[in-house]
PyMOL commands that place a pseudoatom at each C-alpha (Angstrom):
pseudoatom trace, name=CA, resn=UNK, resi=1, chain=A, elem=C, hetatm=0, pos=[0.000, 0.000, 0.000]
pseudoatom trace, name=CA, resn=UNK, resi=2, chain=A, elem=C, hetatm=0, pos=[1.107, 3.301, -0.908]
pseudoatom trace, name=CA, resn=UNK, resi=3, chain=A, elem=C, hetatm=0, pos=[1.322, 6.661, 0.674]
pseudoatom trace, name=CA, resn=UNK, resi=4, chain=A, elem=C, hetatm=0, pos=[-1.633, 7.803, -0.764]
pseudoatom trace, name=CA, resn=UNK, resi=5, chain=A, elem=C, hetatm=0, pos=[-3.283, 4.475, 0.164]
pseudoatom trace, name=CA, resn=UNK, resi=6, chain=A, elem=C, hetatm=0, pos=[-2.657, 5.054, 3.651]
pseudoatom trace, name=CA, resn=UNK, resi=7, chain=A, elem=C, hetatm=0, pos=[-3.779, 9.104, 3.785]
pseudoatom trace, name=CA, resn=UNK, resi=8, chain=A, elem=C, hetatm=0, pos=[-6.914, 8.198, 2.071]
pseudoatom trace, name=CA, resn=UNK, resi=9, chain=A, elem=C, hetatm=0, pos=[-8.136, 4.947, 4.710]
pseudoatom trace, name=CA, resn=UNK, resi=10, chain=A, elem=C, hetatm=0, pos=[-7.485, 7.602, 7.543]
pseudoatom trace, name=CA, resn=UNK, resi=11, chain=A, elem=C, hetatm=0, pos=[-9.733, 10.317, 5.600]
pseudoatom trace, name=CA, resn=UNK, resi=12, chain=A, elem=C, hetatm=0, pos=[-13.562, 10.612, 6.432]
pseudoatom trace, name=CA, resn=UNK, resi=13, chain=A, elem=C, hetatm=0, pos=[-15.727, 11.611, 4.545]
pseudoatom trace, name=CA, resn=UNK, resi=14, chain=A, elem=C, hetatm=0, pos=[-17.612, 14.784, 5.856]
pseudoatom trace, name=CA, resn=UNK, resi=15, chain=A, elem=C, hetatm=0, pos=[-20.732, 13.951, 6.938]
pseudoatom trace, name=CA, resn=UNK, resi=16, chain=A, elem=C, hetatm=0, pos=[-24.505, 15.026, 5.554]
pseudoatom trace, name=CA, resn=UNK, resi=17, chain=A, elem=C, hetatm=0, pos=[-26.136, 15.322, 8.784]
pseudoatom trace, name=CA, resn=UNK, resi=18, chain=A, elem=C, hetatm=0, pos=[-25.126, 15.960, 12.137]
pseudoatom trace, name=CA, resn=UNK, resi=19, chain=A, elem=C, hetatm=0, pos=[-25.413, 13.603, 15.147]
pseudoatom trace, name=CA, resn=UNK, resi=20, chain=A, elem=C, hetatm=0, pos=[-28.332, 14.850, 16.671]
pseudoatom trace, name=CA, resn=UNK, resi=21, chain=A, elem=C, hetatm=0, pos=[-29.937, 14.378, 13.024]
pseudoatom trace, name=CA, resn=UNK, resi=22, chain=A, elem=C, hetatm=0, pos=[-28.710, 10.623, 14.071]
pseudoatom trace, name=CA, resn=UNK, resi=23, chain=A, elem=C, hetatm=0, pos=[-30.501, 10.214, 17.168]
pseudoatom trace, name=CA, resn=UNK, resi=24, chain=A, elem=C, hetatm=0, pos=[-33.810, 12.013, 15.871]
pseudoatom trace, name=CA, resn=UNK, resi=25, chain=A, elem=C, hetatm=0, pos=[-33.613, 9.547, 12.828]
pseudoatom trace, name=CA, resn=UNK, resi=26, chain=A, elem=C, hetatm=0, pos=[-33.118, 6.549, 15.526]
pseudoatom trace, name=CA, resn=UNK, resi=27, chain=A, elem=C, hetatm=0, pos=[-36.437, 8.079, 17.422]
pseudoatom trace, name=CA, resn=UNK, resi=28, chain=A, elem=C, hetatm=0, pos=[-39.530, 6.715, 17.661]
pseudoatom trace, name=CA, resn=UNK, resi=29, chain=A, elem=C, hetatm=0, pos=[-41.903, 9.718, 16.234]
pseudoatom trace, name=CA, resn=UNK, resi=30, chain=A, elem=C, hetatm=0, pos=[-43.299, 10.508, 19.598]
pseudoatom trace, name=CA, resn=UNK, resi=31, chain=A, elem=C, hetatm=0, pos=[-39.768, 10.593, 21.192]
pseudoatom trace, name=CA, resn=UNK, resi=32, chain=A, elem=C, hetatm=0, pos=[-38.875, 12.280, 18.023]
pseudoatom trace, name=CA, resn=UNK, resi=33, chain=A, elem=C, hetatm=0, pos=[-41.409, 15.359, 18.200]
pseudoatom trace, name=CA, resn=UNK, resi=34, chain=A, elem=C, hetatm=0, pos=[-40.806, 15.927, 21.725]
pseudoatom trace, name=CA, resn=UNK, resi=35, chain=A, elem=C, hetatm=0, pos=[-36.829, 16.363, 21.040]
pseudoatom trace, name=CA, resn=UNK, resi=36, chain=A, elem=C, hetatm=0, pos=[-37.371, 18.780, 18.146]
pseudoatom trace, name=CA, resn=UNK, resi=37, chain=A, elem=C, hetatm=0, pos=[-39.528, 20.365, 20.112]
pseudoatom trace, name=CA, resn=UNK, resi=38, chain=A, elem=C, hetatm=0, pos=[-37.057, 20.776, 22.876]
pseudoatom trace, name=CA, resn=UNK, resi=39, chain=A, elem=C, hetatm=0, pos=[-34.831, 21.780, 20.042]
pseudoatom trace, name=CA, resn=UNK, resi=40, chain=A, elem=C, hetatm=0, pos=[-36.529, 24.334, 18.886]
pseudoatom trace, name=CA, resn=UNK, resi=41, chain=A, elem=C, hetatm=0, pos=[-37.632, 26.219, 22.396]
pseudoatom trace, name=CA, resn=UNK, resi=42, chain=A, elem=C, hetatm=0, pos=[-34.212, 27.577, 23.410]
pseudoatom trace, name=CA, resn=UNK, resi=43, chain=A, elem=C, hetatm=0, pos=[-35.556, 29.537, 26.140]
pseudoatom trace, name=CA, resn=UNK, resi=44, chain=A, elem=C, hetatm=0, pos=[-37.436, 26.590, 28.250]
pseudoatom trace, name=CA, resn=UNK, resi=45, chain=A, elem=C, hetatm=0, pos=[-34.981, 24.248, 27.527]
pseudoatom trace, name=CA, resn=UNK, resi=46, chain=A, elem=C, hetatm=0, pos=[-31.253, 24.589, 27.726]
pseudoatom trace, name=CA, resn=UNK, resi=47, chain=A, elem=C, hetatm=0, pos=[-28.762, 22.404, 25.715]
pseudoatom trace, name=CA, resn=UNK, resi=48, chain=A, elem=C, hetatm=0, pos=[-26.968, 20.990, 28.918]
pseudoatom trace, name=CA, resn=UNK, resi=49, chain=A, elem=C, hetatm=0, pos=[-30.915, 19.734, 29.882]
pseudoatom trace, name=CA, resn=UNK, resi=50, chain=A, elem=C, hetatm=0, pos=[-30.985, 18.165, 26.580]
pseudoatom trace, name=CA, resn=UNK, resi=51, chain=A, elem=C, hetatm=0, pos=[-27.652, 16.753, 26.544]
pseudoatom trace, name=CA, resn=UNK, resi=52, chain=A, elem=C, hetatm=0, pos=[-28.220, 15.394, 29.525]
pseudoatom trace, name=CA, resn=UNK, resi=53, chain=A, elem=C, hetatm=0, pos=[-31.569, 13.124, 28.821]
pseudoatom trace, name=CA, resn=UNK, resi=54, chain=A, elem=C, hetatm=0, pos=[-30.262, 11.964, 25.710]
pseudoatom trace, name=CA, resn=UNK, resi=55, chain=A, elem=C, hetatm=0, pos=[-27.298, 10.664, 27.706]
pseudoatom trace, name=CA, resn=UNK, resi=56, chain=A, elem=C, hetatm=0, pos=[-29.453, 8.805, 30.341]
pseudoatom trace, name=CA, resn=UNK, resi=57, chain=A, elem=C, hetatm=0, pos=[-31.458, 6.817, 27.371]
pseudoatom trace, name=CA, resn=UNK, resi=58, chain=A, elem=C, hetatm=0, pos=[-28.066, 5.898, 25.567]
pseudoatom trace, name=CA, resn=UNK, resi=59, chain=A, elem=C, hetatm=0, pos=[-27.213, 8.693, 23.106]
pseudoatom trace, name=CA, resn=UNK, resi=60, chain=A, elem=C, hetatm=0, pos=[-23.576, 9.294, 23.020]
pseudoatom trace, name=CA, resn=UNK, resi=61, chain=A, elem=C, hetatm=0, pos=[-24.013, 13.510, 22.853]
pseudoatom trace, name=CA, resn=UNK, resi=62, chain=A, elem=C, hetatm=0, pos=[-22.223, 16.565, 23.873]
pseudoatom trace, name=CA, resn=UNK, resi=63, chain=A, elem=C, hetatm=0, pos=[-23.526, 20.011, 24.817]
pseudoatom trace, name=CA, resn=UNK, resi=64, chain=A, elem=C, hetatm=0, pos=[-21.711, 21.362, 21.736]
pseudoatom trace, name=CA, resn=UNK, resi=65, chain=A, elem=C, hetatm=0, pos=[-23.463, 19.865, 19.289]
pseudoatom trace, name=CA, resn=UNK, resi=66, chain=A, elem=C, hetatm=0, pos=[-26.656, 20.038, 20.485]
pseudoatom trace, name=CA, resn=UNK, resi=67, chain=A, elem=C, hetatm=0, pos=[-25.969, 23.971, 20.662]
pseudoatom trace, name=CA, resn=UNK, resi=68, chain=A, elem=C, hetatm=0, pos=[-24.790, 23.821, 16.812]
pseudoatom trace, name=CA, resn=UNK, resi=69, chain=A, elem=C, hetatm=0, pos=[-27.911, 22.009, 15.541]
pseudoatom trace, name=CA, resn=UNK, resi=70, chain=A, elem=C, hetatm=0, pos=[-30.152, 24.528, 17.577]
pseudoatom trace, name=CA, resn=UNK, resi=71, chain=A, elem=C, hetatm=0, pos=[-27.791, 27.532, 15.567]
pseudoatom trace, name=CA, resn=UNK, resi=72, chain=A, elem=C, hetatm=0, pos=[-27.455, 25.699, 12.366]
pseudoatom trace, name=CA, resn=UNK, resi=73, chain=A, elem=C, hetatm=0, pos=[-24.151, 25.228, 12.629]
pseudoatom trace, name=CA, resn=UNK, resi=74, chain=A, elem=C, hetatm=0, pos=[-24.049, 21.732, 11.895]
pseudoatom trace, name=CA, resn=UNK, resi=75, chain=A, elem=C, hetatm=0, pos=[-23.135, 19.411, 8.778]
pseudoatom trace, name=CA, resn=UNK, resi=76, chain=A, elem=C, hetatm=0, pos=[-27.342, 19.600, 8.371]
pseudoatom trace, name=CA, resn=UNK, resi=77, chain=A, elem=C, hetatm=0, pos=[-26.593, 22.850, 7.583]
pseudoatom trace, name=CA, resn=UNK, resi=78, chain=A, elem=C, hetatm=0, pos=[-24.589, 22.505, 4.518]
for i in range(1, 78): cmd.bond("trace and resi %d" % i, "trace and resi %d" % (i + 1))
show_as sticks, trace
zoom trace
C-alpha cells in the first residue's frame, strides 16, 4: 500500500447530517417530536438539559453539538 493508500483509509468523509440528526432519525416519532420540540424552544430548555436526557437513554451527545444544531451550525446545515 502506498502513501496515498494510507492518507486516504485515515480520511472521512464529511458527513450530511449531524449527530443529533442521528438520534432524531433513531427516534420513535413521539420521542422524536418531543426532542425537536425541545430543540426548537431555546428559552425553556437549555442544551446541557438536553444533553443530559439523551445521555441517560443511551445517546452518546455533547452540549456542543446540540448547541450547533439549535444555531445551524451543523453538517445539516450545509
Amino acid at each position: 500500500m502506498g502513501l496515498l493508500d494510507d492518507i486516504a483509509s485515515e480520511s472521512r468523509p464529511t458527513p450530511t447530517v449531524c449527530s443529533v440528526a442521528v438520534v432524531l432519525a433513531d427516534m420513535d416519532p413521539k420521542d422524536r417530536n418531543d426532542l425537536e420540540a425541545a430543540l426548537a424552544d431555546q428559552v425553556t430548555y437549555t442544551h446541557t438539559a438536553i444533553t443530559r436526557v439523551l445521555r441517560r437513554r443511551g445517546y452518546d451527545m455533547h452540549d456542543k453539538r446540540v448547541a450547533n444544531h439549535r444555531r445551524g451550525q451543523c453538517a445539516c446545515a450545509r
